[in-house]
N, C-alpha and C positions, 0 to 999 in steps of 0.2 A: 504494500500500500504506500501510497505517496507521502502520506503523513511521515511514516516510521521514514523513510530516507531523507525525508526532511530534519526530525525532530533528534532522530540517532545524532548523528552530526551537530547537531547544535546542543543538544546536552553536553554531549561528552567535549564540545571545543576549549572548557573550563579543565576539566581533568588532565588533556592533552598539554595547554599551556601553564599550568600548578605544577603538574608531575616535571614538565621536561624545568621547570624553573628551580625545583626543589632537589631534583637531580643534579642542577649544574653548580649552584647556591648553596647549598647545603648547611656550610656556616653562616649564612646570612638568616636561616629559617632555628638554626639552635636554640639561641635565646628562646624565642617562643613556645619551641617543641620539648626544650630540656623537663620541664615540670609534669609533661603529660608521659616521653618516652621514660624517663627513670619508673613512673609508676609503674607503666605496663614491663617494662623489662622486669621487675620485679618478680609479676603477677604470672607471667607469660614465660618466663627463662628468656627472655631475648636478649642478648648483647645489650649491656649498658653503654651504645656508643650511640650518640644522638645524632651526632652527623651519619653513620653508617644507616641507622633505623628511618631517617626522613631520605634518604634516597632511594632506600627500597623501598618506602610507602611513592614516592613519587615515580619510582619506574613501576609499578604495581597502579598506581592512575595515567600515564604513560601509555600502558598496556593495556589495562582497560580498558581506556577511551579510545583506542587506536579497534579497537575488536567492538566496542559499540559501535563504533563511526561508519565502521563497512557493515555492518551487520552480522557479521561473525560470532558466534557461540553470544546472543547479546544479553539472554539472562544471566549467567555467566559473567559475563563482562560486566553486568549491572551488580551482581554480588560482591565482584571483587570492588569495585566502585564506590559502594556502601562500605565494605569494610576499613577502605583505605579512607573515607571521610570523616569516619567516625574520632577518631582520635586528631583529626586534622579542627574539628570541628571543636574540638575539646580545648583543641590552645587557644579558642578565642576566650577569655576567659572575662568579658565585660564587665564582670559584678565584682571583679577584684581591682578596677581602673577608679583613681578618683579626678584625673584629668577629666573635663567634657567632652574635650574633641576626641583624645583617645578613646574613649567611653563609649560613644557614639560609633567611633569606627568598628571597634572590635561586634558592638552590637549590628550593625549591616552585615559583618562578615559571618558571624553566627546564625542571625536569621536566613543569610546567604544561604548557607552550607544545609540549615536545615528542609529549608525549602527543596533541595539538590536531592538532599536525603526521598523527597518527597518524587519526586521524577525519575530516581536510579529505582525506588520502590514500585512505583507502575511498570517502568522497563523492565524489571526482572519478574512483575506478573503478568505482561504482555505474553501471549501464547499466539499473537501474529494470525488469531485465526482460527489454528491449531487447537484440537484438543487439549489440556494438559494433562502430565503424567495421574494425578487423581483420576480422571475419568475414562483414561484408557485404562488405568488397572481396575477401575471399578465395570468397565463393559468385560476386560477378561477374564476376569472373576466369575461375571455372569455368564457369558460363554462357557467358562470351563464348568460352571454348576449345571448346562444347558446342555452341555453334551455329554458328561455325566451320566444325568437323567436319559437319555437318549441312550446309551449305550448299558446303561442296566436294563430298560424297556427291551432292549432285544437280546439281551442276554436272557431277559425272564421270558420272553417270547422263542430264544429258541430253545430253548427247555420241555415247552410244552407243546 
């Protein structure tokens, strides 16, 4: 549909240019990221290296955005997407800013990010159409109780 090759691409052109920024920046994103990557490394067993952990989040949005954009594995791509935001989303951390302007910015970029949250969420229950796995395993299910039934009926039938 025309939409999704519209809409792929324009979500993901956020991911695409964060990731390849955060990737090449990496110490320009610490400062922000040090607070939220020390917790999860904790939490997670990850490498306590901030710079290391914001480029793999950013080649992981990179990636993502690059397989949403074409349409490639796009649920997929929407999961990893959400996953890489989440903790991106986390360093804006407004309610700990007593500047205004700073206060104000960190809050756009959080509302940002969560709204993002909100369109990787559709994209990744987008089924394009398509059935999704829920209702193809719930028609084979039915199938296989369908034939079943069917193949006991003529087993009791060649019996007698």
């Amino acid at each position: 549909m025309i939409v999704r090759r519209i809409a792929r691409p324009l979500l993901s052109s956020i991911f695409i240019f964060g990731g390849y920024n955060a990737v090449r920046y990496a110490a320009a994103h610490k400062p922000a990221a040090d607070p939220v990557t020390t917790k999860l490394a904790s939490v997670l067993g990850l490498p306590e290296d901030t710079e290391l952990l914001v480029r793999v989040n950013g080649a992981a949005m990179v990636g993502g955005g690059a397989l949403l954009a074409t349409g490639k594995a796009p649920r997929l791509a929407s999961l990893v997407l959400l996953a890489s935001t989440v903790p991106t989303t986390a360093t804006h951390q407004w309610w700990n800013e007593s500047d205004p302007q700073k206060k104000q910015g960190e809050q756009v970029q959080f509302f940002k990010n969560l709204s993002l949250l909100g369109g990787l969420l559709l994209a990744a229950a987008d089924t394009a159409g398509k059935p999704g796995v829920t209702y193809r395993a719930k028609q084979a299910t039915s199938n296989a109780r369908r034939e079943a039934k069917m193949a006991a009926l003529q087993a009791k039938n060649a019996v007698h």
